[in-house]
C-alpha positions in Angstrom: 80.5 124.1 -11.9 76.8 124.2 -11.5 75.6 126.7 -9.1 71.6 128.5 -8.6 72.3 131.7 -9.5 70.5 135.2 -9.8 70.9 138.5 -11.5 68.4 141.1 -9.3 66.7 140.2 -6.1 63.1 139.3 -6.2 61.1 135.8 -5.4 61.7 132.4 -6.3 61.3 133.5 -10.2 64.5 134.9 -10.0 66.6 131.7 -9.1 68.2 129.8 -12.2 70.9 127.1 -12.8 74.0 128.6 -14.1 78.0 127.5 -14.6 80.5 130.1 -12.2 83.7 129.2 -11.4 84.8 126.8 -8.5 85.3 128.4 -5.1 89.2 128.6 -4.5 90.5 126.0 -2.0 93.0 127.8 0.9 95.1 125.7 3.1 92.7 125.4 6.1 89.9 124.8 4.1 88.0 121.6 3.1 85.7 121.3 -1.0 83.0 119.7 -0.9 81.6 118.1 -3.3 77.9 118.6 -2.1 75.1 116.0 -2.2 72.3 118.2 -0.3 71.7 121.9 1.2 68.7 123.5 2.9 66.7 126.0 3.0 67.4 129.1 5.8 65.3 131.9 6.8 68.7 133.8 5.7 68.6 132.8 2.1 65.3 133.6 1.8 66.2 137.4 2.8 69.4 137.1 0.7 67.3 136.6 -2.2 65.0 139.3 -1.9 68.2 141.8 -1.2 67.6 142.3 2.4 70.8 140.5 3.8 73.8 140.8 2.1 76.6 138.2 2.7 79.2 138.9 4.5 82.8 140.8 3.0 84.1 138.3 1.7 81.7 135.2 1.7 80.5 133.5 -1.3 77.9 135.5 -3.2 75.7 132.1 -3.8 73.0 131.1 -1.5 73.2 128.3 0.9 74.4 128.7 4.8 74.8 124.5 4.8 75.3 121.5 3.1 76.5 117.8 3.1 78.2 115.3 0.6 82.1 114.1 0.5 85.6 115.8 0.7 86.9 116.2 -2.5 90.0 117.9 -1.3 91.8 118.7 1.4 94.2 121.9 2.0 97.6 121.9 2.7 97.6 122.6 6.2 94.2 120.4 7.1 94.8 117.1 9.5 92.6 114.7 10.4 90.2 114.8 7.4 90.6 112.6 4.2 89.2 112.5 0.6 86.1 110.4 0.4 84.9 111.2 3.8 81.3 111.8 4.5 81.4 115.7 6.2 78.2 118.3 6.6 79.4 122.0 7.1 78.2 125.4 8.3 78.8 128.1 5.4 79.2 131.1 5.1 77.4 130.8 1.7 77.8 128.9 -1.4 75.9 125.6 -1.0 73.6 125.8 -3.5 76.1 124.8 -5.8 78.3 121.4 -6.7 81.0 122.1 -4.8 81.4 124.6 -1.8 84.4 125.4 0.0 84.6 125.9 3.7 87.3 126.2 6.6 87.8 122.5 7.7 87.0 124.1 11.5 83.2 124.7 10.8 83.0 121.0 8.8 82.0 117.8 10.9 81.7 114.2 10.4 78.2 112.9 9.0 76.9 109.7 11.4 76.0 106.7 9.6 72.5 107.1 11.0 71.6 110.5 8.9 71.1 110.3 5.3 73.4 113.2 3.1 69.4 115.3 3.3 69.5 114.9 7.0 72.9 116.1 7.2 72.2 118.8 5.1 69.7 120.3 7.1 71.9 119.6 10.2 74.2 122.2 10.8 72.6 125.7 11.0 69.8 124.7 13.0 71.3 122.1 16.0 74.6 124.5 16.1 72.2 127.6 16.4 69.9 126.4 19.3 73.0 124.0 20.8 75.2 127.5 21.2 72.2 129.8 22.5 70.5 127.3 24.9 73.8 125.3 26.3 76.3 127.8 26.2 75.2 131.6 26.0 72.3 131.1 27.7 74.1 128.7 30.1 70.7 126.1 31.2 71.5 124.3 33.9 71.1 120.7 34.4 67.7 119.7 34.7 66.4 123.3 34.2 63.9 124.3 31.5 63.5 126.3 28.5 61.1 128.3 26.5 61.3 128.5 22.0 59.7 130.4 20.3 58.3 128.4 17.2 58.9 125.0 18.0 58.1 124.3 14.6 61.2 125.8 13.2 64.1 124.1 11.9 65.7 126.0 15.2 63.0 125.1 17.4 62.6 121.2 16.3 66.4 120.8 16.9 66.0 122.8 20.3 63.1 120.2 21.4 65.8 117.5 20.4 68.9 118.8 22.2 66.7 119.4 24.8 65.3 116.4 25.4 68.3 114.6 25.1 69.6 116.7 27.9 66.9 115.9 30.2 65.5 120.0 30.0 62.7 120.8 30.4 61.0 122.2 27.1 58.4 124.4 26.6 57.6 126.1 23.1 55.2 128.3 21.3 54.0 127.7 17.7 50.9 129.0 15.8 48.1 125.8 15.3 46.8 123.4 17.2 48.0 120.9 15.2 51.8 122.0 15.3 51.3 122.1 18.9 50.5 118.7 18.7 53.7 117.8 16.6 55.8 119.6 19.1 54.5 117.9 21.5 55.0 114.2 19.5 58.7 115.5 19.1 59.1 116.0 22.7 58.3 118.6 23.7 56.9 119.0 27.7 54.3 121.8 26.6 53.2 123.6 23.6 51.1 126.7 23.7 48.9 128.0 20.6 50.5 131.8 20.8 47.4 133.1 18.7 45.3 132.2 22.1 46.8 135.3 23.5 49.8 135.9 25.8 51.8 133.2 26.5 53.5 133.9 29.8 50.4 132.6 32.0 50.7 129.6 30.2 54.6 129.2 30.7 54.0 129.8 34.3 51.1 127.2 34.2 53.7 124.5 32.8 56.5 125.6 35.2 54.7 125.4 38.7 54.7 129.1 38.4 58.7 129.1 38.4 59.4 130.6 35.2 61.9 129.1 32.7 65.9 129.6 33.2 66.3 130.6 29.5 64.0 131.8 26.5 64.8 131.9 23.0 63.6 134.2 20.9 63.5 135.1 17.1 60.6 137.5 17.4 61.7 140.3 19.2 60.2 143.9 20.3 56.4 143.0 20.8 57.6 139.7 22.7 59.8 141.5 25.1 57.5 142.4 28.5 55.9 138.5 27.8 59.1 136.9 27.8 60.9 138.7 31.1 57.4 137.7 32.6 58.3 134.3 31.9 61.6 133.9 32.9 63.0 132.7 36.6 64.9 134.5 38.6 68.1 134.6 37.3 67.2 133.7 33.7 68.4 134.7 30.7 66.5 136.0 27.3 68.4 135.1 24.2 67.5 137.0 20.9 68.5 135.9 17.5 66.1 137.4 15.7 63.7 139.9 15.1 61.0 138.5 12.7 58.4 140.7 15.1 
């Protein structure tokens, strides 16, 4: 199959179409025969050499992807060939088929196109499981993201609107302030104006927020306990910072 491959790390230069062999199918797992992937902050590192995949995982770039089941194992139920399904990967989807346990696979709605889907998994699973159920926001509580712009932080403002949070988020412009703030988001603060827990207690009634999510890490650390409620929880999941 058709797969982009490379031999050394380095930039984009690197990156070239090649033939490798199809990912073996095991009984719990779905192929997919893939029709769109995306682009994560991971691959990007993966590419340059800085994060290896894990033991085990496909040595091809892609952490998700969308198109049809082309096959089912042996001990899969529920799932048939033909079906429309979007996955979370451990690698592999930049490539014409990936292979991936049928548990981290789901449904495409009719609504989202196969790009949609493709860009659907890694980022609304990421902020779903660290704003809903590690950091455990309660009903009609609020929120702070750090770059609402994100893949992450666009699907946070989603989920979070949806959920009837409350949604406050840094980014670094004016103008994608402004597009946070068209998405849905309840505030959006320029972080290159300075620090951003006045502002956070400014849009909270000077409460704080009951969970902030981070991907920035050390230099953000006094800001963001200054912005949390009593009680609140700081979520990390990364350390660009």
């Amino acid at each position: 199959m058709r797969a982009i491959v490379f031999d050394q790390p380095g930039d984009e230069s690197v990156l070239r179409l090649g033939e490798v062999p199809p990912p073996p199918l095991g009984a719990h797992d779905l192929r997919l025969r893939v029709r769109a992937t995306a682009v994560n902050r991971a691959d990007l590192l993966q590419r340059q050499g800085l994060y290896p995949p894990p033991a085990g995982a496909s040595p091809l770039l892609g952490l998700e992807c969308a198109g049809e089941v082309a096959e089912v194992g042996s001990a899969v139920q529920g799932w048939r060939v033909g079906e429309r399904a979007m996955a979370l990967l451990a690698g592999g989807g930049y490539a014409e088929e990936a292979v991936v346990d049928a548990g981290s696979a789901l449904r495409v709605p009719a609504a989202l196109s196969d790009a949609e889907a493709g860009a659907f998994p890694e980022v609304f699973l990421t902020a779903f499981l660290n704003l809903f159920m590690l950091g455990g926001v309660p009903d009609g509580g609020s929120v702070l993201v750090h770059g609402g712009g994100s893949g992450v932080g666009t699907a946070a403002i989603s989920l979070c609107r949806e959920a009837g949070v409350r949604i406050v988020v840094t980014a670094g412009s004016a103008d994608k302030c402004a597009r946070c703030m068209a998405h849905g988001a309840d505030a959006a603060i320029n972080y290159r104006d300075g620090d951003f827990a006045p502002a956070v207690a400014a849009a909270t009634g000077g409460r704080g927020v009951d969970v902030v999510l981070d991907a920035i890490g050390g230099r953000y650390l006094e800001s963001n306990l200054a912005a949390l409620a009593v009680g609140g929880r700081l979520v990390i999941i990364g350390l660009m910072g």
